[in-house]
C-alpha positions as CSV (number, residue, x, y, z in Angstrom):
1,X,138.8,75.1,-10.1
2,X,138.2,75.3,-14.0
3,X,134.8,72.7,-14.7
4,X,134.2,70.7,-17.5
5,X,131.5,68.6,-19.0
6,X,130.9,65.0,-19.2
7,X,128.9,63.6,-22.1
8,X,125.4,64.5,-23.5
9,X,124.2,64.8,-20.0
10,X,126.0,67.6,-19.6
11,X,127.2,66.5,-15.9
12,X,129.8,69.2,-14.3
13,X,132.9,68.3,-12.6
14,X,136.3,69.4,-11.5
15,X,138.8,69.6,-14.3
16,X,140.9,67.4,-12.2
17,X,139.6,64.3,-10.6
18,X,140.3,62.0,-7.4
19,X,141.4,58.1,-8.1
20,X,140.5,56.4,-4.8
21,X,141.4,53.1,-5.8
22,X,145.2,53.4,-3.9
23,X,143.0,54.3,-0.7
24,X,142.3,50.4,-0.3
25,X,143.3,48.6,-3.2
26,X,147.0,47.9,-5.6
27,X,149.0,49.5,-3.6
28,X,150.3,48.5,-0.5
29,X,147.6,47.8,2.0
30,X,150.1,47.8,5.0
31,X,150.7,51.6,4.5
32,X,147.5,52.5,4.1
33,X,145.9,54.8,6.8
34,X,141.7,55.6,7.2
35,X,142.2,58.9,8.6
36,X,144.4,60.1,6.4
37,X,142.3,58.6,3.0
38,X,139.4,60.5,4.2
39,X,141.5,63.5,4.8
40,X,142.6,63.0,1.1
41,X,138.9,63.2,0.2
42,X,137.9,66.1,2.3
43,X,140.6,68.2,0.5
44,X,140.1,67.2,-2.6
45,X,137.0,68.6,-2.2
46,X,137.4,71.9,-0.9
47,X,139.8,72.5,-3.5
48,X,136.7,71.6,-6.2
49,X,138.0,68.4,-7.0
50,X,134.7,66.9,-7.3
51,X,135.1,63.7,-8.7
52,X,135.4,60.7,-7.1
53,X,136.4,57.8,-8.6
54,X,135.8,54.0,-7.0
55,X,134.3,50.7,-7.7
56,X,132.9,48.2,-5.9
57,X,136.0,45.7,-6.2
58,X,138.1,47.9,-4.3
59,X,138.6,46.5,-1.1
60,X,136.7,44.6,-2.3
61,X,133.7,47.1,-0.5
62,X,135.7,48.6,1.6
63,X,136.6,52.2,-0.9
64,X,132.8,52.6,-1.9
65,X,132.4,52.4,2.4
66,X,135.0,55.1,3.2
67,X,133.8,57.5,0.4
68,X,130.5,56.8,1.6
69,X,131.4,58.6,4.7
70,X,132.5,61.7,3.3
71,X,129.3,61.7,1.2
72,X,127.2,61.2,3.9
73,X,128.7,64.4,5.1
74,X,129.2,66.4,1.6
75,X,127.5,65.2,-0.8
76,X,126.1,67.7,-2.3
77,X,129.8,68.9,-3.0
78,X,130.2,65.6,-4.8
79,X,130.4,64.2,-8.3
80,X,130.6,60.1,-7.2
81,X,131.6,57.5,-9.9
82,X,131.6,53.7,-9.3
83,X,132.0,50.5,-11.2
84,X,130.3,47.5,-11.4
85,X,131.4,43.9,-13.4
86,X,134.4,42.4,-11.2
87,X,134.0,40.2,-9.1
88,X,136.9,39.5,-6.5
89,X,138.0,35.6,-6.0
90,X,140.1,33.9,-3.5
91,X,142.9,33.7,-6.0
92,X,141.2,35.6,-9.3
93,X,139.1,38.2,-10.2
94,X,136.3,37.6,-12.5
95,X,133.6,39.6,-14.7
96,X,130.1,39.2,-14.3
97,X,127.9,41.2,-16.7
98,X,124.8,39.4,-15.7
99,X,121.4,41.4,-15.2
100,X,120.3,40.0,-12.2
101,X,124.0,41.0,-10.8
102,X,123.9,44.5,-12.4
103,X,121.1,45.3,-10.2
104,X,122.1,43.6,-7.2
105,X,125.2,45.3,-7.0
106,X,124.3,48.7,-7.7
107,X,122.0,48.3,-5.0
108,X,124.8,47.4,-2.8
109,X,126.7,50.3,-4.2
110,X,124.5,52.8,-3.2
111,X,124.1,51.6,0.5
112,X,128.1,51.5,0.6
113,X,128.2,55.3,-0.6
114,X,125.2,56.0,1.8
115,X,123.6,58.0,-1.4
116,X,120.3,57.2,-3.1
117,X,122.2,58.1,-6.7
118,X,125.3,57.5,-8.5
119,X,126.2,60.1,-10.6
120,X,128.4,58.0,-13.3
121,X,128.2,53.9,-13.4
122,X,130.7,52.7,-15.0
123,X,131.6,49.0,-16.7
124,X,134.5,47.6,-15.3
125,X,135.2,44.6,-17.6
126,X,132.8,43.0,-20.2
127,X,131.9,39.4,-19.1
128,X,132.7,37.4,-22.2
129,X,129.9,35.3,-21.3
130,X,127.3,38.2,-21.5
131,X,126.4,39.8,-24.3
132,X,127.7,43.5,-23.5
133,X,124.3,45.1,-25.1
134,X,122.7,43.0,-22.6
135,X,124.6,44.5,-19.2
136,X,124.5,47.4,-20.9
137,X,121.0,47.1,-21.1
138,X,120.6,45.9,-16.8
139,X,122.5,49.6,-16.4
140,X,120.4,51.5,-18.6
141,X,117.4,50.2,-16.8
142,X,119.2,51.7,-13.3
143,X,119.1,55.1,-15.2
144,X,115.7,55.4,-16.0
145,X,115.1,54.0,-12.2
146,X,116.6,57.0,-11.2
147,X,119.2,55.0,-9.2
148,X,122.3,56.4,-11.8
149,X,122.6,59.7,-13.7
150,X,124.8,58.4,-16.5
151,X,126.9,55.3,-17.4
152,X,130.6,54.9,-18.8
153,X,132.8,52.4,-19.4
154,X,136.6,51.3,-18.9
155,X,138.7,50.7,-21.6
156,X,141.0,47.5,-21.7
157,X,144.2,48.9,-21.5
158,X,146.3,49.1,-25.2
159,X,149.0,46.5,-23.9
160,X,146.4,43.4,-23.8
161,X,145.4,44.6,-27.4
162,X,148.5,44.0,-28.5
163,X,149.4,40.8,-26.9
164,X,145.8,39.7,-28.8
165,X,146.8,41.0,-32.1
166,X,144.4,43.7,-32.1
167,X,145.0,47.3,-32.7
168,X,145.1,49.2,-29.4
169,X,141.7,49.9,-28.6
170,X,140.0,49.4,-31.6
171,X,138.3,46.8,-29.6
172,X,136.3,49.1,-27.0
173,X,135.5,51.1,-29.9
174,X,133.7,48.3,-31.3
175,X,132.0,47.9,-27.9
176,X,131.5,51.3,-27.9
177,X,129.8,51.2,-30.9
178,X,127.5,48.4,-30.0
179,X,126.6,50.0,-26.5
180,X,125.6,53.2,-28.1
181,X,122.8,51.1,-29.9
182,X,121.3,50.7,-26.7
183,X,121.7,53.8,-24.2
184,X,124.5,56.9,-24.7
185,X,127.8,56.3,-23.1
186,X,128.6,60.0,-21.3
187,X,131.9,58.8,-20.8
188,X,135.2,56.4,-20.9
189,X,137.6,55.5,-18.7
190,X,141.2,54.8,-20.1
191,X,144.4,55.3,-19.3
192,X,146.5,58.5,-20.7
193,X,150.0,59.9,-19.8
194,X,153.0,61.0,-20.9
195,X,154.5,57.7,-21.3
196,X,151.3,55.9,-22.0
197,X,149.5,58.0,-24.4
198,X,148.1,55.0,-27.0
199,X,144.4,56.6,-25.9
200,X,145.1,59.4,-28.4
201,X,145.1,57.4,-31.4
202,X,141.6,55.9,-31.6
203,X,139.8,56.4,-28.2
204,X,140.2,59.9,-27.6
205,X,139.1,61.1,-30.9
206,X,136.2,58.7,-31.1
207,X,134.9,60.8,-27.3
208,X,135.6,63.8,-28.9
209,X,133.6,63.6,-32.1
210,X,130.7,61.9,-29.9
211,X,130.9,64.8,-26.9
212,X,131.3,61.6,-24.6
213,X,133.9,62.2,-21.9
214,X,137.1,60.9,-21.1
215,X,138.6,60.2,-17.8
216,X,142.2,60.0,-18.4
217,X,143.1,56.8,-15.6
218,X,146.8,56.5,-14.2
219,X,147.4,60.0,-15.6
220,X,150.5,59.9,-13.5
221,X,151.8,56.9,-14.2
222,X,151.5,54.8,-11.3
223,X,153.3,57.0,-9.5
224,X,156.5,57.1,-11.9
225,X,156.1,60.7,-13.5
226,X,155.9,62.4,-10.1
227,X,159.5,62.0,-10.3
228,X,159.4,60.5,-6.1
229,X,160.3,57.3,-7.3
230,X,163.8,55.9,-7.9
231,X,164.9,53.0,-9.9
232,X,165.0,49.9,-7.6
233,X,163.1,51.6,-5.1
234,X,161.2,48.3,-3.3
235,X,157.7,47.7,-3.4
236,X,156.1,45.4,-0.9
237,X,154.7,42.2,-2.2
238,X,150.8,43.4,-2.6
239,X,151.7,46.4,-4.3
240,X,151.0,45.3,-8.3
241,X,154.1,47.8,-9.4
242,X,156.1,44.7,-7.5
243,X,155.2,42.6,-10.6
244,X,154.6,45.5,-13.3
245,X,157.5,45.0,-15.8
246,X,157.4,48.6,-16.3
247,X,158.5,49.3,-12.5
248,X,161.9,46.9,-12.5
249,X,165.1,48.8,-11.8
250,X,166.1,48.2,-15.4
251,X,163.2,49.9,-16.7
252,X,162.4,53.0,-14.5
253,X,166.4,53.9,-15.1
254,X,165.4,53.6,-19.2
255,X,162.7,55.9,-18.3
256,X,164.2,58.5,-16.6
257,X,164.8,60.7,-19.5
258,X,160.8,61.1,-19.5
259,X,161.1,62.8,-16.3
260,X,164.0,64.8,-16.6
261,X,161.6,66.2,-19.4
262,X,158.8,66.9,-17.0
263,X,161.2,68.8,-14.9
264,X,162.5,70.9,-17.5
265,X,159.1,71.9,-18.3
266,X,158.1,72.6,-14.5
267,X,161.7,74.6,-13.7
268,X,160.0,77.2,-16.6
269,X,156.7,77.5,-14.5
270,X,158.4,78.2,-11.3
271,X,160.5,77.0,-8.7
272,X,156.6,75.3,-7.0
273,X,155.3,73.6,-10.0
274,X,156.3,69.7,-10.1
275,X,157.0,67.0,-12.5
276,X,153.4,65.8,-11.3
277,X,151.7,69.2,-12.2
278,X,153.7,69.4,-15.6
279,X,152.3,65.4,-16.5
280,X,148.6,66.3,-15.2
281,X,148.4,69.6,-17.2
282,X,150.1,67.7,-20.4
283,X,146.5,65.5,-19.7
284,X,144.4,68.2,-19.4
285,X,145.3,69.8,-22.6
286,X,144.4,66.6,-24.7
287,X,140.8,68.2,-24.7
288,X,138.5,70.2,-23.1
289,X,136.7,66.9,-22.4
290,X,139.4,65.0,-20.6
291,X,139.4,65.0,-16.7
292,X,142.2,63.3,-15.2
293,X,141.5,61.4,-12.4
294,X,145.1,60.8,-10.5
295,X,144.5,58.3,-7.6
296,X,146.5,58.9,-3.9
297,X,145.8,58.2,-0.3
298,X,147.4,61.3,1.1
299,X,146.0,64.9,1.6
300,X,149.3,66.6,0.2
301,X,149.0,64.7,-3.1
302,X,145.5,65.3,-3.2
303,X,146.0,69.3,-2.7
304,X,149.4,69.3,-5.2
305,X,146.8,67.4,-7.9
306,X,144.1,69.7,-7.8
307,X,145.9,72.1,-8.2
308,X,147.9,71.4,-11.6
309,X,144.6,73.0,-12.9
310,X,146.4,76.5,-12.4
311,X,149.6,75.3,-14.8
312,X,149.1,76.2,-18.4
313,X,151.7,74.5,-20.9
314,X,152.7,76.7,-23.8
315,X,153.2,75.4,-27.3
316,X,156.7,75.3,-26.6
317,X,156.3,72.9,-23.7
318,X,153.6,70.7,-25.7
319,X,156.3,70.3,-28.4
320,X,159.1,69.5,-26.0
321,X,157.0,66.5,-24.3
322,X,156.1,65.1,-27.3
323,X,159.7,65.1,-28.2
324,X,160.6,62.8,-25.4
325,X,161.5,59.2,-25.9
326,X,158.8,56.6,-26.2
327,X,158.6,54.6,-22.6
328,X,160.8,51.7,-22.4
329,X,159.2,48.0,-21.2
330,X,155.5,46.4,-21.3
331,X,153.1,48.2,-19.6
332,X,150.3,45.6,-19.3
């Protein structure tokens, strides 16, 4: 697989990464299956999918554990990124960007992934009652311990920007800004798709100019652009697309059209290319710094993922999909 560079560091991954979170977290917990997550993982893997993408909240624990025990086995083969600042309630979940915890946790971390280094540390969520330069500061401290390579951090998705009256993301480029001031940032976490592509109004270019990497999050849309889902197919209740307004019946039939594009595009590339490939390859060609990191539990998606590295969109297909119709509903 084609690798690509994240941030000053120069750190080498996959062009195409792995999102563990459905493995133990969103989705629906009663389908999920061990064996076949770590199966997921393995392939990923030998197809040179080398990036890794958890957080401690998953679970909460319990992701960090399971990709801890392919690490144990391969991880020299690995590129492992983890997040730190939520904290999982009863009935909430709630940031803490204190110091003390900063350390605390990527300690825990680290015994969870059974590695003594994380390769990218990522902020979650900034705790609005710590100053960010000062977590920022607790995880630049873990670098020069030599207990984390690099740090990143997640973007605040563009909907809750607008529901605050701020432009999309010109917030996290302010925090951006002020983080920089204390340590580099190698890279940002946001999400980017076909029918969510706010990132490439501010965010992206502000990575770009910076070399700082982007990990393109939801990159298939939940699940929607892989064309497998139908409107009013049912989710069970602990599956967040159950309450996503984006995933009624009304609004994935409104966003058909978007993948009736994507399977335009794929029937050009040959009869084994697939509405996912098409959307993950539209992502990849935002910039030789973007990964995607498309998040499943199963070994089949894992192996049709990885390899949407092989499809390359011609101008022709660029211009077509961003000719498709905005996407219909909230998103967040």
């Amino acid at each position: 697989m084609e690798r690509r560079t994240i941030g000053a560091a120069a750190l080498e991954v996959g062009a195409i990464g792995l999102g563990c979170m459905p493995m133990s977290w969103a989705y629906s917990r009663s389908r999920q299956r061990g064996d076949e997550s770590l199966r997921a993982v393995h392939r990923a893997l030998d197809l040179g999918a080398t990036l890794l993408d958890t957080a401690d909240m998953y679970g909460p624990f319990t992701n960090e554990l399971m990709v801890g025990r392919v690490l144990k086995e391969r991880r020299a083969e690995a590129f492992v990124s983890t997040k730190v600042g939520l904290l999982v309630g009863d009935q909430h979940i709630v940031a803490n960007g204190r110091p003390g915890y900063v350390r605390r946790a990527c300690d825990a971390s680290l015994r969870r992934l059974q590695t003594d280094v994380i390769d990218l540390y990522q902020l979650h969520r900034e705790d609005p009652e710590v100053p960010v330069e000062e977590t920022w500061g607790a995880m630049a401290e873990l670098v020069r311990a030599g207990k984390v390579r690099a740090l990143g951090l997640c973007a605040v998705g563009a909907g809750a920007g607008r529901r605050s009256g701020v432009r999309p993301h010109d917030a996290t480029v302010r925090r951006l800004e002020r983080v920089q001031q204390v340590f580099p940032v190698s890279a940002v976490q946001a999400e980017l798709s076909v029918w969510s592509p706010e990132s490439l109004g501010t965010l992206l270019p502000w990575c770009a100019a910076r070399g700082v990497g982007f990990l393109a999050a939801m990159p298939l849309g939940n699940g929607y652009l892989t064309g497998t889902l139908r409107p009013g197919a049912g989710f069970e209740p602990d599956d967040l697309r159950a309450r996503h307004p984006r995933f009624t019946a009304e609004m994935m039939a409104a966003n058909q059209p978007i993948v009736a594009g994507l399977r335009r595009v794929a029937r050009r590339h040959g009869a084994s290319v697939t509405p996912a490939q098409v959307a993950l390859a539209w992502t990849l060609a935002q910039g030789p710094h973007v990964v995607p990191v498309p998040g499943t539990k199963h070994e089949r998606w894992a192996a049709e993922n990885a390899a949407a590295h092989e499809v390359y969109l011609t101008a022709d297909d660029l211009t077509e999909l961003a000719g498709l119709p905005p996407a219909q509903g909230s998103w967040d």
